[in-house]
C-alpha positions in Angstrom: -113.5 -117.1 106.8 -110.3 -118.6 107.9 -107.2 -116.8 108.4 -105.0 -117.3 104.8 -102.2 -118.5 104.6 -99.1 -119.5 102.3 -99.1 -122.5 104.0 -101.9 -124.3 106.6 -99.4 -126.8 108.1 -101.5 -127.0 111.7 -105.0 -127.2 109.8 -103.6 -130.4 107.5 -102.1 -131.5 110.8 -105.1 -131.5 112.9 -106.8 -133.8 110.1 -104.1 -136.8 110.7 -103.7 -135.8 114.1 -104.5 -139.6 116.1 -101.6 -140.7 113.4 -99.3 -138.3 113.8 -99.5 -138.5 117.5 -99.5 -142.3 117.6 -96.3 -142.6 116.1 -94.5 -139.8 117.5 -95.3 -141.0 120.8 -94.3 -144.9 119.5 -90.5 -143.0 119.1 -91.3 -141.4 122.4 -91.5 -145.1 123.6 -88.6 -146.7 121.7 -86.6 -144.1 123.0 -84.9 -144.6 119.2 -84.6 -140.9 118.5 -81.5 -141.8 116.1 -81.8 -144.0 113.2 -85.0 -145.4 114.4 -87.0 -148.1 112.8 -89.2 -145.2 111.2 -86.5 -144.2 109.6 -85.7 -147.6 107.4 -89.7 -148.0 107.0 -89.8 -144.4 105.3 -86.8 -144.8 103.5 -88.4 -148.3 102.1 -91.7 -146.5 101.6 -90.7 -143.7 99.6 -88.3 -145.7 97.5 -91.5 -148.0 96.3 -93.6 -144.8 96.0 -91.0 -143.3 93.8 -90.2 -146.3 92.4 -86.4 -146.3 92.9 -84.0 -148.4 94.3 -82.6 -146.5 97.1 -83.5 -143.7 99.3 -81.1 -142.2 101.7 -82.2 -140.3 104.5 -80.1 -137.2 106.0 -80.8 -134.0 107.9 -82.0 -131.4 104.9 -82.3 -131.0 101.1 -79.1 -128.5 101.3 -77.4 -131.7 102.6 -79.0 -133.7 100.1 -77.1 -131.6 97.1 -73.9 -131.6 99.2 -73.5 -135.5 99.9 -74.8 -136.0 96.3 -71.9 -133.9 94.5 -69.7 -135.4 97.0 -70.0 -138.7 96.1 -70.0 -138.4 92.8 -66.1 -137.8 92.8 -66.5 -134.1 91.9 -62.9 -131.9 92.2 -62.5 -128.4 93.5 -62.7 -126.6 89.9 -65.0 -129.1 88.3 -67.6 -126.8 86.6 -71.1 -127.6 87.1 -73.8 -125.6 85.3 -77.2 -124.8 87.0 -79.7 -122.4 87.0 -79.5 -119.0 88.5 -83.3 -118.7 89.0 -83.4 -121.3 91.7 -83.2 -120.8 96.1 -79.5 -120.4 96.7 -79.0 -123.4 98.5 -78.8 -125.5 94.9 -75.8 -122.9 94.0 -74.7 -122.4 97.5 -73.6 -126.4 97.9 -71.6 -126.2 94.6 -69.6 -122.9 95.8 -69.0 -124.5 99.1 -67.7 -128.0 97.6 -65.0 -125.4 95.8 -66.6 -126.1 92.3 -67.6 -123.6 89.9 -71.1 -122.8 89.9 -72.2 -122.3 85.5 -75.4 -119.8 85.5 -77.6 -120.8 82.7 -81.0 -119.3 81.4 -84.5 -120.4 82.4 -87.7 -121.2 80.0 -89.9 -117.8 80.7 -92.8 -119.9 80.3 -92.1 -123.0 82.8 -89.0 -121.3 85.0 -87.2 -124.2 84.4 -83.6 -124.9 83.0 -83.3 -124.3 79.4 -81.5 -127.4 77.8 -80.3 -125.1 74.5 -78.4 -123.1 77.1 -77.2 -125.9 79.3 -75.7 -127.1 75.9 -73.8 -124.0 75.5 -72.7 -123.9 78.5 -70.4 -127.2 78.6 -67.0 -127.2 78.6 -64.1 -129.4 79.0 -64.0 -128.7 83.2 -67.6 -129.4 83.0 -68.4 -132.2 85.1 -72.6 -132.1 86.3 -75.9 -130.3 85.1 -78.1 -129.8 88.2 -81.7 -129.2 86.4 -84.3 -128.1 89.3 -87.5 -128.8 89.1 -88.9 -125.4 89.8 -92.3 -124.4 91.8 -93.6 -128.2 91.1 -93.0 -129.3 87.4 -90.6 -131.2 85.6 -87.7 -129.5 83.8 -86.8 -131.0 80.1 -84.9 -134.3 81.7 -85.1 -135.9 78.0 -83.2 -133.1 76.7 -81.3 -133.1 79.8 -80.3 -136.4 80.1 -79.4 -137.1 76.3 -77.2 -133.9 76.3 -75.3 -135.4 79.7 -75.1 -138.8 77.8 -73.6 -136.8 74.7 -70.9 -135.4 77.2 -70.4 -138.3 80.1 -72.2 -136.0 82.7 -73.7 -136.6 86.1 -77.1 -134.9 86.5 -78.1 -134.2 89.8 -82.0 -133.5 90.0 -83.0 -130.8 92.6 -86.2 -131.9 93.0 -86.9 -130.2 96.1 -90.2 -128.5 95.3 -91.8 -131.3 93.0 -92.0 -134.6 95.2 -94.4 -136.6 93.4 -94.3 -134.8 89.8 -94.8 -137.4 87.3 -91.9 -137.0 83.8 -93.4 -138.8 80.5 -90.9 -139.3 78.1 -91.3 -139.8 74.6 -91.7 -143.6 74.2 -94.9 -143.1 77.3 -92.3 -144.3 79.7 -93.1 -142.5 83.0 -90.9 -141.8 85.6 -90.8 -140.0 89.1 -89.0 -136.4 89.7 -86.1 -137.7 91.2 -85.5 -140.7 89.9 -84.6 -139.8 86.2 -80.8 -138.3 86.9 -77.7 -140.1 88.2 -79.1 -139.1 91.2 -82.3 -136.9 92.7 -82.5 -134.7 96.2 -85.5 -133.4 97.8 -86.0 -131.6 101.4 -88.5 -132.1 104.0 -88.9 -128.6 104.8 -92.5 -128.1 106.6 -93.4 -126.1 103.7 -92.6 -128.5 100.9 -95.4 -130.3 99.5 -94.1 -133.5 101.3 -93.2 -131.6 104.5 -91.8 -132.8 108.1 -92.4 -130.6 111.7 -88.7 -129.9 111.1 -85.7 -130.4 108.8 -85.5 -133.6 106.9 -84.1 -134.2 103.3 -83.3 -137.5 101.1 -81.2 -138.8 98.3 -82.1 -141.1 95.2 -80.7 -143.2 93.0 -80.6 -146.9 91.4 -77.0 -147.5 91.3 -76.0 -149.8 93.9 -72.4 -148.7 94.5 -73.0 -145.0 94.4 -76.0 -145.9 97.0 -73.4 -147.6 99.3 -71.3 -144.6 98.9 -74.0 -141.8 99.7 -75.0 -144.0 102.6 -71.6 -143.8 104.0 -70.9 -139.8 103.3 -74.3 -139.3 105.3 -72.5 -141.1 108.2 -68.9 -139.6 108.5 -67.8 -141.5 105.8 -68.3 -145.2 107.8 -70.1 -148.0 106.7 -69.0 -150.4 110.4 -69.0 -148.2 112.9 -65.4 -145.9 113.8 -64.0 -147.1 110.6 -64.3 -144.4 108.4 -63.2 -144.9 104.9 -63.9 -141.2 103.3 -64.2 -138.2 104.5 -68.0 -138.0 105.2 -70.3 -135.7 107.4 -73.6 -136.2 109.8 -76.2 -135.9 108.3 -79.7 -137.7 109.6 -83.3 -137.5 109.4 -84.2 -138.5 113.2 -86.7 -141.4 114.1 -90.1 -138.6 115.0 -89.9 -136.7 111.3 -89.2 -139.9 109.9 -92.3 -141.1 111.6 -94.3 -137.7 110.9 -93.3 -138.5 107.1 -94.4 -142.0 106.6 -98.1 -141.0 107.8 -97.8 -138.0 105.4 -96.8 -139.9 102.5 -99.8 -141.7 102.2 -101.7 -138.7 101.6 -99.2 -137.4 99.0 -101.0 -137.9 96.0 -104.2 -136.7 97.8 -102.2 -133.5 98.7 -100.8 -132.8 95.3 -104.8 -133.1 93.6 -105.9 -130.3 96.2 -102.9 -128.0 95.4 -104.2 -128.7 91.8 -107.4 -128.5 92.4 -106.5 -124.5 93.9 -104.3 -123.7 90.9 -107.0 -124.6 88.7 -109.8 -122.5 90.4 -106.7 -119.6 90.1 -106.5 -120.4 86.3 -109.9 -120.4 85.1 -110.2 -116.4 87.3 -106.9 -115.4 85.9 -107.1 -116.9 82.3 -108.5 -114.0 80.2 -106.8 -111.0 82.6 -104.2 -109.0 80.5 -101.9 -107.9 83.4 -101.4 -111.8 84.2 -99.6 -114.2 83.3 -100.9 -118.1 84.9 -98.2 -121.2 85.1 -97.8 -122.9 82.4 -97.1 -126.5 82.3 -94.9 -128.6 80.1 -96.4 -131.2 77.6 -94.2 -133.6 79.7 -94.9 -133.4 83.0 -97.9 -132.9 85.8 -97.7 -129.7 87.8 -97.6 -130.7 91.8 -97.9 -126.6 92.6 -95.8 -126.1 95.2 -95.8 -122.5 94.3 -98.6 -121.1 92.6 -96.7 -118.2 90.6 -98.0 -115.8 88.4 -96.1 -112.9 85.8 -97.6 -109.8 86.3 -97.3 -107.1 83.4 -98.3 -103.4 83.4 -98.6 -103.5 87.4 -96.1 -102.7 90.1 -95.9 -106.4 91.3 -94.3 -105.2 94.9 -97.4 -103.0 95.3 -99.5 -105.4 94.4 -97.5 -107.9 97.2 -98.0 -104.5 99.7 -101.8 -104.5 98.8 -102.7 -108.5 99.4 -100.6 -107.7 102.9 -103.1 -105.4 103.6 -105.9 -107.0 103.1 -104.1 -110.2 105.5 -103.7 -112.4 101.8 -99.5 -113.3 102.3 -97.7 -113.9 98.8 -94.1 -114.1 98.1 -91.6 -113.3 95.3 -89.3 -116.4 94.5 -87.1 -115.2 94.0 -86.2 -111.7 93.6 -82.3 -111.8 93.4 -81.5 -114.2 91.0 -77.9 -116.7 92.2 -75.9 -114.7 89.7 -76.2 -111.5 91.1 -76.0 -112.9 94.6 -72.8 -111.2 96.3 -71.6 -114.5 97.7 -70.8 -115.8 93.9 -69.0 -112.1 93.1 -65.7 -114.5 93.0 -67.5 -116.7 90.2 -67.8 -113.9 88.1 -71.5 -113.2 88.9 -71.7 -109.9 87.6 -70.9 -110.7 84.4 -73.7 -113.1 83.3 -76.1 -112.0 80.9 -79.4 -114.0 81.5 -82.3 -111.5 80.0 -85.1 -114.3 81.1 -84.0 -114.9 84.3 -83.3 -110.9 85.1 -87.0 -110.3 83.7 -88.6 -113.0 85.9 -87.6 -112.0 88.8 -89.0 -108.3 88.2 -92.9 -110.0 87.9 -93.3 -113.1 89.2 -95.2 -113.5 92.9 -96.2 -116.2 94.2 -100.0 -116.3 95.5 -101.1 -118.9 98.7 -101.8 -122.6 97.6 -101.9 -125.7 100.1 -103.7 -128.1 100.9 -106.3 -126.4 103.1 -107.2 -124.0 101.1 -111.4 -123.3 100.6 -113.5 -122.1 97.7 -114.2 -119.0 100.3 -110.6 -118.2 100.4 -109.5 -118.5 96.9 -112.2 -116.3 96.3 -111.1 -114.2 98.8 -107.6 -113.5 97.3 -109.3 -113.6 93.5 -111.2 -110.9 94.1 -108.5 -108.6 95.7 -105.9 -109.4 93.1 -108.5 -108.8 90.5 -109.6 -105.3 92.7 -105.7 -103.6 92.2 -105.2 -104.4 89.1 -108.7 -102.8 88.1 -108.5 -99.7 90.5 
């Protein structure tokens, strides 16, 4: 058997390998490391994949978030509310824009924002709701959107870890992760389901004007070159992970039905086992699994993470320190948040291998060992 895993980047490599290599060394040619003509073809490309009118390139999905809020106009004090079951980078941006970061409760079921609590939490400083679509499913953008429509609010989509995740609103109207908000952000991380061989992150959105303005941010604020007319940053996706992405891309959808295809094999072991909890997925939305996380009852879950170690299965716990009780956001008033769900979630969940490599042998593998310590 295989070594396992959390994630077989080199394995799915090896199986693209002549294209990978062909247009790396096609950069390596150019000598176009910079805003190379892979970068405009993968822009283009994603944007008809996703369906949406513009795709901005820039250097990570932490840079995403940040050019996003900034060109949306937002003022130091604007409140923005967010979930604090998330990676700190969606919370970290807001902080560092000198915003107010609003914690808001999670669905136990999908680990998604709640939309009943986002409600509650508006106020007249609010100004954005930043729904993140957690582990690889949609969060509630109906409810999301009609409640930022209620109250003239931007949503920013975080849709770092669901590239490709299909929404279906009421009417049968379908729409990408991403695309649904004022504007979407994902990252390129190696990990993520659509990853690069280093950092690499992009912006979305169909309005033209904020397009032009998210283009500029991403490029010190200039759209003709030493005329800057904002204050802007540098932030780029270079010409090779561009390259590395467009190749990858077109074997999105293929990668997203082998992560299923694990999860399910997972389900169908895990379905009628007491101490555990499987994902669930909302009515609205496909599940594009890039975490494959599990609630564990009656078990000591960080013995249970000590025992797979042992036995060479990696898992992880996203995330065990929820934003609001993170000691950077003590100023925000952190400690004082009450979020039951969230605080509960983060005492079971762990997250079990699934990528796109993974084999009948080693799902087996980890099935049985999971299944052996919680039976012992």
């Amino acid at each position: 058997m295989r070594p396992i895993q959390m994630v077989d980047t080199k394995t799915q490599y090896l199986k693209i390998k002549e294209q990978i290599d062909t247009g790396i060394h096609r950069v390596l040619d150019s000598a176009a490391y910079i805003n190379g003509e892979p970068v405009q073809a993968f822009a283009k490309n994603l944007s008809s994949y996703l369906n949406v009118k513009h795709t901005i390139t820039c250097g990570n999905g932490t840079d995403a978030l940040q050019i996003a809020m900034m060109a949306l106009g937002l003022q130091p004090g604007d409140e923005v509310i967010t979930p604090s079951f998330t990676y700190v980078a969606t919370t970290e941006v807001v902080a560092l824009l000198r915003l107010k970061p609003v914690f808001v409760e999670v669905d136990r079921e999908t680990f998604n924002i709640d939309p009943k609590a986002v409600e509650a939490a508006i106020t007249l400083k609010t100004k954005a709701i930043v729904p993140v679509h957690l582990y690889g499913q949609a969060a509630n953008m109906e409810e999301i959107m009609a409640i930022a429509n209620r109250h003239n609010l931007f949503v920013v989509e975080d849709n770092a870890q669901a590239i490709g995740s299909n929404y279906t609103f009421a009417d049968g109207t379908v729409k990408k992760t991403g695309t649904i908000g004022t504007v979407g952000t994902t990252s390129f991380y190696p990990s993520k389901n659509l990853g690069a061989y280093g950092d690499g992150g992009a912006i979305f959105t169909n309005d033209d004007v904020l397009a032009k303005k998210l283009q500029m941010i991403a490029n010190h604020g200039q759209e003709v070159r030493y005329y800057h007319e904002m204050v802007g940053c540098n932030s780029r996706l270079d010409s090779i992970q561009a390259a590395v992405l467009d190749v990858k891309l077109k074997y999105l959808d293929e990668y997203i039905a082998a992560r299923q295809k694990a999860a399910s094999f997972y389900d169908k072991a895990f379905e009628s086992v007491d101490n555990i909890t499987v994902p669930k997925t909302a009515h609205f939305t496909n599940h594009v699994y890039h975490q494959y996380t599990i609630l564990v009852e009656g078990i000591n879950r960080d013995e249970l993470s000590k025992y797979l170690s042992s036995v060479q299965i990696p898992s992880m716990i996203y995330y065990p320190v929820p934003a609001h009780r993170q000691k950077m956001f003590a100023a925000f008033g952190g400690a004082d948040y009450k979020l039951p769900v969230t605080d509960w979630l983060t005492e079971r969940v762990i997250s079990l291998p699934i990528h796109t490599e993974l084999d009948e042998e080693q799902l087996q593998y980890i099935v049985d060992h999971v299944l052996r310590f919680i039976n012992k």
